[in-house]
C-alpha positions as CSV (number, residue, x, y, z in Angstrom):
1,X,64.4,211.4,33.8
2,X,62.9,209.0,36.2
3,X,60.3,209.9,38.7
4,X,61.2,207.4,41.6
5,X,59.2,207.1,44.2
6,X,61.1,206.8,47.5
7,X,64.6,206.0,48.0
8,X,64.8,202.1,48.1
9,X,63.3,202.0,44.8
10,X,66.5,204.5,43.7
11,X,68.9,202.0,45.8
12,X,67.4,199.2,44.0
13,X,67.6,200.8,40.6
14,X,71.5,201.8,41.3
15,X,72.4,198.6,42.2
16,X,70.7,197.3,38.9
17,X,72.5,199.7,36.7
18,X,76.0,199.0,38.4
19,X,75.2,194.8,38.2
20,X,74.2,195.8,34.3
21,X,77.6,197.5,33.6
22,X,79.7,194.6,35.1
23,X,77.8,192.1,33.4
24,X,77.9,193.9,29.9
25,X,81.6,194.8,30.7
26,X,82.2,190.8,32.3
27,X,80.0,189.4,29.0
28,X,82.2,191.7,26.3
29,X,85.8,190.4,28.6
30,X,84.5,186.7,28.1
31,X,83.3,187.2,24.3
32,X,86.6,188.5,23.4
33,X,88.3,186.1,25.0
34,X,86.7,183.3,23.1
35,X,87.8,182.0,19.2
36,X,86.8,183.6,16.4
37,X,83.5,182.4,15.7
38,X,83.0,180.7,18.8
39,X,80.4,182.7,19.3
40,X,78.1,184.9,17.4
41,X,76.8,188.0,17.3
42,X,73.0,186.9,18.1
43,X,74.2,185.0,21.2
44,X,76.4,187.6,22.6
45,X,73.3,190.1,22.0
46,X,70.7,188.2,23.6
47,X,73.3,187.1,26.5
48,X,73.8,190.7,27.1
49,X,70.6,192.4,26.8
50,X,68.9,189.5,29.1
51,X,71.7,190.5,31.7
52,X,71.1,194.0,31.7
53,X,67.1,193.1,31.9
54,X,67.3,190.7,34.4
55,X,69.8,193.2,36.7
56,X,67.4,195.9,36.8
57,X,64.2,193.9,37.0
58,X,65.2,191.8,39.6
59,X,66.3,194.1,42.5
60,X,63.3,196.0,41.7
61,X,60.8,193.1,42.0
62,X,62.6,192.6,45.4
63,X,61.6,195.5,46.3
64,X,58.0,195.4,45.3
65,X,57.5,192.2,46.1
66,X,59.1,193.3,50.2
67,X,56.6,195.9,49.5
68,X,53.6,193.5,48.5
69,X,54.4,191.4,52.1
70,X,54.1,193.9,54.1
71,X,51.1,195.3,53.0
72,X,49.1,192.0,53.5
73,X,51.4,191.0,57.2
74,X,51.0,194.3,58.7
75,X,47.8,195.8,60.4
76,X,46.9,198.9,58.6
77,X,47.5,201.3,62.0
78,X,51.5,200.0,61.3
79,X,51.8,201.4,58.0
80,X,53.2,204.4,58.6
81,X,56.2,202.6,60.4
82,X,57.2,201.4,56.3
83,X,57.4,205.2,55.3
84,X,60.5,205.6,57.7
């Protein structure tokens, strides 16, 4: 489905999907767990679908971004010690 590039970008991406299924699983415990009406549908939606965005975009912005500084601290005769 996905065409990932090398295999810390998959790492990152299967630690985002496993932080996305606790949170949706922690979100729906809690949401339950609160009165009826306490809180609505909207809320619980937008709670949960910034979770899941925010757990896969911010391991892989690590990742670019560990990328990114490397690029500009290394001398370019060193960058074939980051395809390791």
């Amino acid at each position: 489905m996905f065409k990932v590039q090398d295999e810390i970008t998959e790492s990152a991406l299967c630690v985002g999907i496993i932080a996305a299924l606790i949170w949706g699983i922690g979100l729906s415990l809690y949401g339950f767990h609160q009165d009826l009406g306490q809180m609505s549908w909207l809320t619980w939606s937008v709670q949960l679908l910034g979770g899941i965005l925010a757990c896969l975009v911010v391991p892989l912005a690590c990742v670019r971004g560990r990328e990114w500084v490397l690029a500009r601290i290394q001398p370019p005769g060193q960058a074939s010690l980051r395809q390791r």
